[in-house]
DOZAVEX-413695 format. One record per residue: residue number from 1; residue in three letters; x, y, z of N, C-alpha, C in turn. Coordinates in Angstrom, 2 decimals. Example, Ala and Ser with C-alpha at 12.3 -4.5 7.8 and 13.67 -1.06 7.14 Angstrom:
 num residu     n.X     n.Y     n.Z    ca.X    ca.Y    ca.Z     c.X     c.Y     c.Z
   1    ALA   13.19   -5.69    7.80   12.30   -4.50    7.80   13.20   -3.30    7.80
   2    SER   12.85   -2.25    7.08   13.67   -1.06    7.14   12.90    0.03    7.87
This chain:
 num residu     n.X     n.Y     n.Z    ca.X    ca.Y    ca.Z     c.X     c.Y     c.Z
   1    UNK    0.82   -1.21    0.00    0.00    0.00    0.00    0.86    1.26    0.00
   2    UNK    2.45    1.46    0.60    3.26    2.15    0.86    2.97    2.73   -0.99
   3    UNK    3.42    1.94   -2.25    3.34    2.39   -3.64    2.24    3.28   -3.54
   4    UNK    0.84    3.06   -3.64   -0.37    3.80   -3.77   -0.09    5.23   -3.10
   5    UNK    0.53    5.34   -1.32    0.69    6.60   -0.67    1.98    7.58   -1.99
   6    UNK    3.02    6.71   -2.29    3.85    7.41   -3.07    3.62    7.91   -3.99
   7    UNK    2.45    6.72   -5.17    2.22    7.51   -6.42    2.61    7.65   -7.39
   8    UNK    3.76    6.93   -7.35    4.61    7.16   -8.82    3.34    7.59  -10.16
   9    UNK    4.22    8.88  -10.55    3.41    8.64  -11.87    2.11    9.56  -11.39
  10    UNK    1.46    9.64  -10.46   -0.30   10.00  -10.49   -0.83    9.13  -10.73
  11    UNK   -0.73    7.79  -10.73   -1.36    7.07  -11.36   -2.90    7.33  -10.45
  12    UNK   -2.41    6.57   -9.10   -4.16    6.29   -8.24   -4.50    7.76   -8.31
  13    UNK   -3.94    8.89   -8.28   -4.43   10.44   -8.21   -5.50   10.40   -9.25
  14    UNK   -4.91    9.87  -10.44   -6.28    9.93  -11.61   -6.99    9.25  -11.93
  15    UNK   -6.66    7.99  -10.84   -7.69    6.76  -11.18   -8.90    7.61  -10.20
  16    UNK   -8.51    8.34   -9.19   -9.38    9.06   -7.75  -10.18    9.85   -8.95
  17    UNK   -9.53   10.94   -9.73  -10.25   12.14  -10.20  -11.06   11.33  -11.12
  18    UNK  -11.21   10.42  -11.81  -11.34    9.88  -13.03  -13.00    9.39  -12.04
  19    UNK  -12.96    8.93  -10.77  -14.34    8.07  -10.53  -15.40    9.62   -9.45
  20    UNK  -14.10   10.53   -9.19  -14.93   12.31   -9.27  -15.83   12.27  -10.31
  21    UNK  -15.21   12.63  -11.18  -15.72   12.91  -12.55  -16.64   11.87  -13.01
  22    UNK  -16.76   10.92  -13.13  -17.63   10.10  -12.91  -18.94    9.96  -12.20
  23    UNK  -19.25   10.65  -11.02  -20.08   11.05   -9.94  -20.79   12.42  -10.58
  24    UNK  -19.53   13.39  -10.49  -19.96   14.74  -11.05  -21.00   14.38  -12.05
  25    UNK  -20.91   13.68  -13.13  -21.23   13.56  -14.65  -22.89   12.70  -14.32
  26    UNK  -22.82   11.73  -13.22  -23.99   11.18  -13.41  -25.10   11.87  -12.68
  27    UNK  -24.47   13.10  -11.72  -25.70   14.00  -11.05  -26.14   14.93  -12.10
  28    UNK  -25.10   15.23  -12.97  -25.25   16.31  -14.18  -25.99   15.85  -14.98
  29    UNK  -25.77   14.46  -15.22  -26.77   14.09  -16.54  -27.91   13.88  -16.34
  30    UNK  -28.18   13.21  -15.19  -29.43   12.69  -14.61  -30.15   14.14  -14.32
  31    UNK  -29.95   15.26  -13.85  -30.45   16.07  -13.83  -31.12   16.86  -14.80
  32    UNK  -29.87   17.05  -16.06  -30.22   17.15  -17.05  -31.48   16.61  -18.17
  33    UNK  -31.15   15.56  -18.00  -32.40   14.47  -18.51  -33.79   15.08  -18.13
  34    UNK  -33.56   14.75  -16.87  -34.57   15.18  -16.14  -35.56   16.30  -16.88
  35    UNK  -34.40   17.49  -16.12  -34.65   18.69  -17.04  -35.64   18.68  -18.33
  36    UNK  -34.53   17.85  -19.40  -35.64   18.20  -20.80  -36.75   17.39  -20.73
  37    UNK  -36.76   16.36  -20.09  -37.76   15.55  -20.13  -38.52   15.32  -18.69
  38    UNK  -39.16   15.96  -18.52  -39.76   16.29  -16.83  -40.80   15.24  -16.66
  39    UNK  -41.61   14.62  -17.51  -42.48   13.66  -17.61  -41.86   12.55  -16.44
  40    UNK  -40.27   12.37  -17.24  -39.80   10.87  -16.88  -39.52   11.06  -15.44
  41    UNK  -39.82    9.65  -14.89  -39.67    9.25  -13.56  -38.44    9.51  -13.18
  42    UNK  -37.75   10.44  -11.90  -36.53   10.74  -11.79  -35.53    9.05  -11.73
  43    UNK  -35.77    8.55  -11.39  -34.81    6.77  -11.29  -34.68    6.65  -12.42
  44    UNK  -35.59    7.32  -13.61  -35.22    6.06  -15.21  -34.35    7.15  -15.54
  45    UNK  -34.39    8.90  -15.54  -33.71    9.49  -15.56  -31.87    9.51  -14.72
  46    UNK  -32.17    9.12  -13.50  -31.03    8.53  -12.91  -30.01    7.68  -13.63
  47    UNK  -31.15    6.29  -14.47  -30.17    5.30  -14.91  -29.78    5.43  -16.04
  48    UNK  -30.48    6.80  -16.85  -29.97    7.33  -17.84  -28.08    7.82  -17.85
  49    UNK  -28.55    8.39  -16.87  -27.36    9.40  -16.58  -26.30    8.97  -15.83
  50    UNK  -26.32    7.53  -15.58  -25.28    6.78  -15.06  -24.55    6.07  -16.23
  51    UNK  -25.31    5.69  -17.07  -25.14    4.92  -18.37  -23.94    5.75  -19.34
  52    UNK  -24.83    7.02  -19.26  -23.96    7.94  -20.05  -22.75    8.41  -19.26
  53    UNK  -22.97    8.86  -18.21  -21.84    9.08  -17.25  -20.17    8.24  -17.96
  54    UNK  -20.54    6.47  -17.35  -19.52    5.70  -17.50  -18.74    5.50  -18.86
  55    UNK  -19.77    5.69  -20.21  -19.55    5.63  -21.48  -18.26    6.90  -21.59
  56    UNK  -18.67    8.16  -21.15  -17.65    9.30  -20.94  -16.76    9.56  -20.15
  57    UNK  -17.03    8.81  -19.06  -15.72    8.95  -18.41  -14.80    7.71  -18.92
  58    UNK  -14.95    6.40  -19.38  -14.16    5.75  -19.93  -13.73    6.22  -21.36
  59    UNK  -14.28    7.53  -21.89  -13.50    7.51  -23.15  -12.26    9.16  -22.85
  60    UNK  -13.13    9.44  -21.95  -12.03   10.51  -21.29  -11.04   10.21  -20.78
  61    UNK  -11.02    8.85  -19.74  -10.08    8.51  -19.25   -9.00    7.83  -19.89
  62    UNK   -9.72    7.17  -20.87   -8.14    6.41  -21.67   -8.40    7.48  -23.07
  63    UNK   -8.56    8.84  -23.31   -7.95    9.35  -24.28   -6.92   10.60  -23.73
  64    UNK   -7.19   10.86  -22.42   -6.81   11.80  -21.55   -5.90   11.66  -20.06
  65    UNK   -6.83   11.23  -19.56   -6.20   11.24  -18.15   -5.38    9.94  -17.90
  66    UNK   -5.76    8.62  -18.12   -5.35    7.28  -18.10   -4.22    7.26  -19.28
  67    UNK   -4.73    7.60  -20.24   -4.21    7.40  -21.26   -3.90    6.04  -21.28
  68    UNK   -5.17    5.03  -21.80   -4.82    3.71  -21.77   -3.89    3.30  -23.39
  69    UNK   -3.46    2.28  -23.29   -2.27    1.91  -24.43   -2.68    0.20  -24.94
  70    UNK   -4.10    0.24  -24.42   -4.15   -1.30  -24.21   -3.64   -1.80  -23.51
  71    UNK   -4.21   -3.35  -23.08   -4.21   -4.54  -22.06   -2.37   -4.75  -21.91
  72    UNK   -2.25   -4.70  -20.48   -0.97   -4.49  -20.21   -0.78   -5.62  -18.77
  73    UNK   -1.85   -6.49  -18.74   -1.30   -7.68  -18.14   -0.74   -8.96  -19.00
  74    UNK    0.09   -9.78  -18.45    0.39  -11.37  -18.95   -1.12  -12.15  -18.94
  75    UNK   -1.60  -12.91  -19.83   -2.44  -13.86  -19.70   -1.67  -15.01  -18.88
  76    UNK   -2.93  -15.47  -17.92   -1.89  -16.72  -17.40   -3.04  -18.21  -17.35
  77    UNK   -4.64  -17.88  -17.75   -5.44  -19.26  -17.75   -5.76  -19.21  -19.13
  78    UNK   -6.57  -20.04  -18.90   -7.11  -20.31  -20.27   -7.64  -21.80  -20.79
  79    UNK   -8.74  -21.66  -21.64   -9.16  -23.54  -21.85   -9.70  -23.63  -20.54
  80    UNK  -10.01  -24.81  -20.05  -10.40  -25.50  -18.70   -9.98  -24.83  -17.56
  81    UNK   -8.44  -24.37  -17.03   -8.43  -23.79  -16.05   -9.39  -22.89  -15.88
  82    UNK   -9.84  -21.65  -17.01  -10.37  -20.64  -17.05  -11.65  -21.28  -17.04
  83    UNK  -12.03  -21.88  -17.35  -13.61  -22.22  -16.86  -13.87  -22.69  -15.61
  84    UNK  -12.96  -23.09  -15.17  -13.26  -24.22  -14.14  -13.21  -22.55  -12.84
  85    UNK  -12.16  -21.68  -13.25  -12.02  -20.53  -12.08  -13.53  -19.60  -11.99
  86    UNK  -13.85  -19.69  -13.85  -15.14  -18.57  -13.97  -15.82  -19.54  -13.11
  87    UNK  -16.57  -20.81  -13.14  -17.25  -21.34  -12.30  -16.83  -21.17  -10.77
  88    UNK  -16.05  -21.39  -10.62  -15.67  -21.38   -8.76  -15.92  -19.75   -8.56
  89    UNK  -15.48  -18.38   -9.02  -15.97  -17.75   -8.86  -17.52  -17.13   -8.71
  90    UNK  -17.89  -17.62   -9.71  -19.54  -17.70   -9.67  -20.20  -18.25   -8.52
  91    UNK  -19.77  -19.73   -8.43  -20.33  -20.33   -7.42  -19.94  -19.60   -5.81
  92    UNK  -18.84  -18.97   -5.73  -18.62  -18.31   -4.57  -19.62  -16.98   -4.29
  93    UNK  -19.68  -16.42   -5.32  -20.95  -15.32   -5.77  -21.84  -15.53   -5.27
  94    UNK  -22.72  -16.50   -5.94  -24.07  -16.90   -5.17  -23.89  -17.32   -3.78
  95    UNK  -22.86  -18.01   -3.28  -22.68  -18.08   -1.74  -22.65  -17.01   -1.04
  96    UNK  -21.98  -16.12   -1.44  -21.39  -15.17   -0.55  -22.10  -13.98   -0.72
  97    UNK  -22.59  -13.59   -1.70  -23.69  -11.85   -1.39  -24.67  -12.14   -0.98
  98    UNK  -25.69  -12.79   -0.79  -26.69  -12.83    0.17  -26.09  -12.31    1.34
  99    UNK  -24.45  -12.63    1.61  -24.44  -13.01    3.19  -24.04  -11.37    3.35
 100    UNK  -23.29  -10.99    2.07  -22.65   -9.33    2.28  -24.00   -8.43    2.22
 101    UNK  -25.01   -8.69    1.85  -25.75   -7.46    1.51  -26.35   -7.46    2.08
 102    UNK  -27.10   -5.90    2.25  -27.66   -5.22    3.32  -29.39   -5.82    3.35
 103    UNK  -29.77   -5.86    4.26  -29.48   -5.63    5.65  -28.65   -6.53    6.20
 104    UNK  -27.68   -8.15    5.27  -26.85   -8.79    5.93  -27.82  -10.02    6.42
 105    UNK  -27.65  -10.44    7.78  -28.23  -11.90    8.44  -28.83  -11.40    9.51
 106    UNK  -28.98  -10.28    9.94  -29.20  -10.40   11.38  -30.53   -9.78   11.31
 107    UNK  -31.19   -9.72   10.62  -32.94   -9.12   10.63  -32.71   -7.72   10.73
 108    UNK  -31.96   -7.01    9.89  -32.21   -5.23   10.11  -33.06   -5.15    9.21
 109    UNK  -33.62   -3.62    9.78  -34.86   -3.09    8.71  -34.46   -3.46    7.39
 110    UNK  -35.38   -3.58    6.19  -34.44   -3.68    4.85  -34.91   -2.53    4.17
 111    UNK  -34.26   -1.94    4.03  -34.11   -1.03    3.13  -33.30   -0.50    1.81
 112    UNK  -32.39   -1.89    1.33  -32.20   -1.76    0.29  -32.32   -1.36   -1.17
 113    UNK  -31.97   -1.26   -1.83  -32.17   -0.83   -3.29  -33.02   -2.53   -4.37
 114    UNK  -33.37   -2.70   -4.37  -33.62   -4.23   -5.02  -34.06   -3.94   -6.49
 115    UNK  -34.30   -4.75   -7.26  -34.58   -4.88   -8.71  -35.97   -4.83   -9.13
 116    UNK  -36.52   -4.63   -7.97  -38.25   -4.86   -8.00  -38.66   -3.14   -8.19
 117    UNK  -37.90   -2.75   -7.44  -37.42   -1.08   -7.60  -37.48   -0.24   -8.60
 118    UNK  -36.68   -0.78   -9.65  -36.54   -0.72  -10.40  -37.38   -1.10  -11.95
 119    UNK  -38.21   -1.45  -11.39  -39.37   -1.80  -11.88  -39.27   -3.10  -13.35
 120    UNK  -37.93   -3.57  -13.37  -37.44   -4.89  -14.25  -38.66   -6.36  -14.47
 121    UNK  -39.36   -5.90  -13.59  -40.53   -6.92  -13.82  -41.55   -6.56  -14.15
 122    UNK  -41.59   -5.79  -14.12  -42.81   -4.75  -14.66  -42.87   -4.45  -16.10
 123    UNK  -43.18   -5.28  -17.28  -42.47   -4.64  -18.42  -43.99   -3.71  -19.56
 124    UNK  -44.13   -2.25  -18.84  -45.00   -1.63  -19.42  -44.61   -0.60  -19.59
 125    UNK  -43.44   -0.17  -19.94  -43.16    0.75  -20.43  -41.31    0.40  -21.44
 126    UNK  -40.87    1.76  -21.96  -39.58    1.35  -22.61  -38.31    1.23  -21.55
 127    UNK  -38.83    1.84  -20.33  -37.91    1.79  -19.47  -37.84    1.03  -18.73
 128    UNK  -39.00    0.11  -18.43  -38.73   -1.48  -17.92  -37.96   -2.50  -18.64
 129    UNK  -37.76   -2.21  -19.99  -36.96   -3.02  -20.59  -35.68   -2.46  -20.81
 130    UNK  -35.55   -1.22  -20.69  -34.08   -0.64  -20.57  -34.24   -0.85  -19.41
 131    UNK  -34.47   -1.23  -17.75  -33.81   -1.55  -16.63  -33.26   -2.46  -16.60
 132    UNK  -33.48   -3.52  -17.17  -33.52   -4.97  -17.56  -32.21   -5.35  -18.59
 133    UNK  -32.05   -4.35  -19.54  -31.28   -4.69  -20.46  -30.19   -3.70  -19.88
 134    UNK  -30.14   -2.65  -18.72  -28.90   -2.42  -18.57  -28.04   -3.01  -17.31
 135    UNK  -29.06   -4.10  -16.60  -28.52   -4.44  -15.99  -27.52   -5.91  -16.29
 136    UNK  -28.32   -6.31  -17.55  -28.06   -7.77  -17.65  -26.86   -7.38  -18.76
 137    UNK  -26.10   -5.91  -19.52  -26.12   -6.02  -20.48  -25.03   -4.96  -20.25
 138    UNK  -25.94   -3.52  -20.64  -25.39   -2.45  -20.79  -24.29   -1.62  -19.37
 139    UNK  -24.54   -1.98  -18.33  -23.97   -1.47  -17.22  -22.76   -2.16  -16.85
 140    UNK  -22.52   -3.83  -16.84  -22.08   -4.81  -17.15  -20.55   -4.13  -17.88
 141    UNK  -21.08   -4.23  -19.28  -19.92   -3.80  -20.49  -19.39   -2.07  -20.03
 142    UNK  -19.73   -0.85  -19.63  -19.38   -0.06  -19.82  -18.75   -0.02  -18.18
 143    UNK  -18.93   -0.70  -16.87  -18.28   -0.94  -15.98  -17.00   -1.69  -16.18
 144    UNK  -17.11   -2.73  -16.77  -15.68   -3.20  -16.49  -14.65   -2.80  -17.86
 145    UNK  -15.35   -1.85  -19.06  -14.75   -1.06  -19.63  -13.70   -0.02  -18.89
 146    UNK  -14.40    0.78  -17.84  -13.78    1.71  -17.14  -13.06    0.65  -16.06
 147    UNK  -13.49    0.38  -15.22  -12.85   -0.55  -13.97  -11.96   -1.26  -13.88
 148    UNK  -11.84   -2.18  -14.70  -11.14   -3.19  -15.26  -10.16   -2.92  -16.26
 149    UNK  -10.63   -2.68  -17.85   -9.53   -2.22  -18.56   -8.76   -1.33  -18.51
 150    UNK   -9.44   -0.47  -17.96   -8.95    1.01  -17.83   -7.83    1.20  -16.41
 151    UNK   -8.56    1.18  -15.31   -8.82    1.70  -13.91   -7.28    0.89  -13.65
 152    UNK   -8.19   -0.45  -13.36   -7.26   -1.41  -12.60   -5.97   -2.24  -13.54
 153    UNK   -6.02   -2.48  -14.57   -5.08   -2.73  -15.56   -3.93   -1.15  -15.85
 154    UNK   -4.60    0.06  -15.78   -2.88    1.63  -15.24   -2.66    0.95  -14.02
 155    UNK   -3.31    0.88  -13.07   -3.06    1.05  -11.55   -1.99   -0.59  -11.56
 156    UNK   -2.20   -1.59  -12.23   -1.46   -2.80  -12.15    0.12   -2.97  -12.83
 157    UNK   -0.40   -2.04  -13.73    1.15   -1.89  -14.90    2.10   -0.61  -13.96
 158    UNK    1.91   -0.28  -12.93    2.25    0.65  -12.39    2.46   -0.02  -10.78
 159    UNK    1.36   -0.41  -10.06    1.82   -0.92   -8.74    1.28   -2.42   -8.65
 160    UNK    2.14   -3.09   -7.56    1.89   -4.52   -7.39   -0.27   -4.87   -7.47
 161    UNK   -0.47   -6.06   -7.61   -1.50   -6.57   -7.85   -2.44   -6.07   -6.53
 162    UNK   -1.72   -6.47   -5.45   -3.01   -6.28   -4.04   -3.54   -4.71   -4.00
 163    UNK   -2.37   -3.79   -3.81   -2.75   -3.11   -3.68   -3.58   -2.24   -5.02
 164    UNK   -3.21   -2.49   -6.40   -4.04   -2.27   -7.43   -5.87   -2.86   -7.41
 165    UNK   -6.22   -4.12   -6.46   -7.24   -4.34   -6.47   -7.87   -4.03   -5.33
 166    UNK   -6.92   -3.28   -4.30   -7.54   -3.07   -3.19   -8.27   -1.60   -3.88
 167    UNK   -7.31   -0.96   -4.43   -7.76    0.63   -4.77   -8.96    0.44   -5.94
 168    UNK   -8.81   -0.78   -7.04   -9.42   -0.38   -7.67  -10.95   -0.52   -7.63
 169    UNK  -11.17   -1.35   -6.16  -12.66   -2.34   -5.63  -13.11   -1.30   -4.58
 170    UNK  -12.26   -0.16   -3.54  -12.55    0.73   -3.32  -13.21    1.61   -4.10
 171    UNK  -12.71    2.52   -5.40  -13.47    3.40   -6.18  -14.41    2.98   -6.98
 172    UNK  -14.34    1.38   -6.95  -15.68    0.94   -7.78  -17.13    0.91   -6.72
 173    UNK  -16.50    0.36   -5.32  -18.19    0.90   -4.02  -18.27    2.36   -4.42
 174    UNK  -17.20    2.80   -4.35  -17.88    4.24   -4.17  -18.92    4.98   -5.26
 175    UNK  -17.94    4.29   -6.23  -19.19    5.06   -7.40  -20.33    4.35   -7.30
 176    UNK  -20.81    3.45   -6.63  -22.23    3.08   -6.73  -22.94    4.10   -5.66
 177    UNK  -22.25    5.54   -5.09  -22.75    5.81   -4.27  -24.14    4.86   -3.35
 178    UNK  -24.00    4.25   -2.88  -24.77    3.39   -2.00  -23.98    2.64   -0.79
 179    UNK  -24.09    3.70    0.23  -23.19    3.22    1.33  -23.87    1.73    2.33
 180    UNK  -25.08    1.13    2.19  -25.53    0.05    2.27  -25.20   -1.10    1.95
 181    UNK  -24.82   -0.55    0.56  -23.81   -2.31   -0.11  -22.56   -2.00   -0.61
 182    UNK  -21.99   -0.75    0.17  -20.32   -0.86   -0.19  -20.06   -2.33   -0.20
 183    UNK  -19.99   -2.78    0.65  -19.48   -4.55    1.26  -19.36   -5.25   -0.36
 184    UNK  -20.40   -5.51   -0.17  -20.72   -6.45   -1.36  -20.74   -5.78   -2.66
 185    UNK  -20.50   -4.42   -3.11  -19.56   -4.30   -4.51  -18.37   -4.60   -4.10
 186    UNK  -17.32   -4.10   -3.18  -16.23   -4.32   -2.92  -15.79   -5.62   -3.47
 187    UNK  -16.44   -6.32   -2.72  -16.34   -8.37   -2.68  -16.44   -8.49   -4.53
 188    UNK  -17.26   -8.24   -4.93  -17.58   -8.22   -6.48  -16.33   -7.62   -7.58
 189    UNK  -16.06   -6.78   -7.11  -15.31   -5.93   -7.40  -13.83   -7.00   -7.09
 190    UNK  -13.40   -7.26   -6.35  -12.46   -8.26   -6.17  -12.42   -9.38   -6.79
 191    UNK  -13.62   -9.91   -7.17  -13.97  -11.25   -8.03  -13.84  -10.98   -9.50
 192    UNK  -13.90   -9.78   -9.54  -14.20   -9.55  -11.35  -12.61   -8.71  -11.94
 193    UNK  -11.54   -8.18  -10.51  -10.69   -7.88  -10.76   -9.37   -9.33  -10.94
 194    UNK   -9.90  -10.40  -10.11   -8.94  -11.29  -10.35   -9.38  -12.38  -11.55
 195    UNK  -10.71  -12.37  -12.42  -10.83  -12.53  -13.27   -9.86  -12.20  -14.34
 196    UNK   -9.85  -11.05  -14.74   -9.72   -9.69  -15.54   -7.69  -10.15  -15.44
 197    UNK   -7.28  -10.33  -14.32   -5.98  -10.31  -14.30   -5.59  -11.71  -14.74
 198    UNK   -6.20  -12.88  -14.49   -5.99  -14.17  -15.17   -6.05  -14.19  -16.34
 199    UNK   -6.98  -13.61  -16.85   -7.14  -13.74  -18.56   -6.80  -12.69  -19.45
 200    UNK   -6.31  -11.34  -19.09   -6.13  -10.53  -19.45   -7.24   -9.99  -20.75
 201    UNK   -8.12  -10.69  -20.48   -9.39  -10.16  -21.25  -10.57   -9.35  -20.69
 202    UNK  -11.23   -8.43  -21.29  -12.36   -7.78  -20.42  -13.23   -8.71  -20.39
 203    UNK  -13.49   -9.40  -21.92  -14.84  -10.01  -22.25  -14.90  -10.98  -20.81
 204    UNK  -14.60  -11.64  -20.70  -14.51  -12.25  -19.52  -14.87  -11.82  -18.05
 205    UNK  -14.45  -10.86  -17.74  -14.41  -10.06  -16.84  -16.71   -9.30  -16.84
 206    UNK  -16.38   -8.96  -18.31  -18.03   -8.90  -18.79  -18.87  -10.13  -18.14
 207    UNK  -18.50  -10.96  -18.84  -19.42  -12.20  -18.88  -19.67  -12.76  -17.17
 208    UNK  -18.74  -12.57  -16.86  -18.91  -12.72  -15.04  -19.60  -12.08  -14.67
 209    UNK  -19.68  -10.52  -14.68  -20.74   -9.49  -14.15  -22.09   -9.68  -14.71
 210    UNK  -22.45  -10.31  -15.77  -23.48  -10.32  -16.12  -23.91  -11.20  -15.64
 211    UNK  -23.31  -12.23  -15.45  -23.66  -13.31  -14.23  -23.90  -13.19  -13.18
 212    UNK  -23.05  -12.44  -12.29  -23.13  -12.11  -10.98  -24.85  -10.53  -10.67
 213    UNK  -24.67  -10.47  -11.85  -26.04   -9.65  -11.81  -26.99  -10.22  -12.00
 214    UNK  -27.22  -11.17  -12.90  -28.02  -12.15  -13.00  -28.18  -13.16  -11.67
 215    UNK  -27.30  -13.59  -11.44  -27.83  -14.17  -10.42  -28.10  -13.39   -8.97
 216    UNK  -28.00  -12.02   -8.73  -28.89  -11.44   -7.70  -30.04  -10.80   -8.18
 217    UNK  -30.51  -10.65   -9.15  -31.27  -10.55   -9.73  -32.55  -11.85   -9.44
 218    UNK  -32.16  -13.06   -9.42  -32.45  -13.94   -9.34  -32.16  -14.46   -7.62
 219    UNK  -32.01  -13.96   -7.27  -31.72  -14.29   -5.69  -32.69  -13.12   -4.73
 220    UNK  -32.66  -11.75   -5.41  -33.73  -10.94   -5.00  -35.40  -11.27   -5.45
């Protein structure tokens, strides 16, 4: 962790400003939205403006601030190992977030965010099927665009592995602003970063999250 306090480079400085800007962009847009379109329900407006948010800050960040150069880890699975890990990961998934997320095990009020919320089952309007398709789909790909290729692949080509996934599973809770299930993005966030570093592929890294969304999706 001593690397991260030092900094070489700016690196974590702009991986920090990069998930600012990120925040900034999705109160701006969502507001915006809002704005021209006052009809829409502020949440579909919200998930508007998160969508767009990540799309721009990942093209800002690796044309600007990151300045990504492309995938700059070693591949090290692949074939069977790599399936056999995507499965054990998965299967740890479904074990383990029930147990991280809020309210947790012990009977607290619940007041979580859930998918029912979101109205994904509900399909009577265009925005029940855009909740649906950005969770299983669109949020998925433009997260571990920024997170993964971007974020945590500078922060890895630059400082050792732990502390690159400690920082980079930190700024990924945070941008979900939702201090309820920091825990369990964190945990996620760790699962989809040691993906991502085995295979040195995003798609992969994709295909897990869409899983791991899918199956709380399916667990809520």
């Amino acid at each position: 962790m001593r690397e991260l306090i030092k900094d070489k480079g700016g690196i974590a400085f702009k991986a920090i400003l990069l998930v600012v800007l990120l925040i900034v962009l999705e109160f701006s847009y969502a507001l915006l939205f809002h704005y021209l379109f006052p009809k829409t329900d502020m949440k579909d407006s919200v998930q508007i403006g998160i969508d767009l948010s990540l799309l721009f800050t990942f093209l800002i960040g690796a044309k600007i601030v990151l300045k990504s150069n492309g995938l700059v880890l070693k591949k090290s699975f692949s074939g069977f190992k790599l399936f056999t890990l995507f499965i054990a990961i998965a299967f740890i998934w479904v074990v383990v977030s029930p147990l991280f997320q809020y309210p947790f095990f012990f009977g607290l009020p619940d007041s979580r965010i859930s998918f029912t919320k979101l109205n994904i089952l509900d399909f009577n309007s265009f925005f029940s099927y855009y909740s649906l398709l950005r969770v299983l789909l669109i949020t998925p790909v433009l997260e571990e665009l920024l997170f993964r290729k971007l974020i945590f692949a500078k922060l890895k080509s630059t400082y050792k592995l732990y502390p690159s996934i400690v920082l980079t599973s930190l700024l990924f809770s945070i941008s979900h602003l939702d201090i309820n299930n920091l825990l369990i993005f964190f945990i996620g966030s760790i699962l989809l970063c040691l993906i991502y570093f085995k295979t040195n592929d995003v798609r992969y890294s994709i295909a897990l999250h869409i899983a791991m969304n899918l199956f709380t999706l399916v667990l809520n």
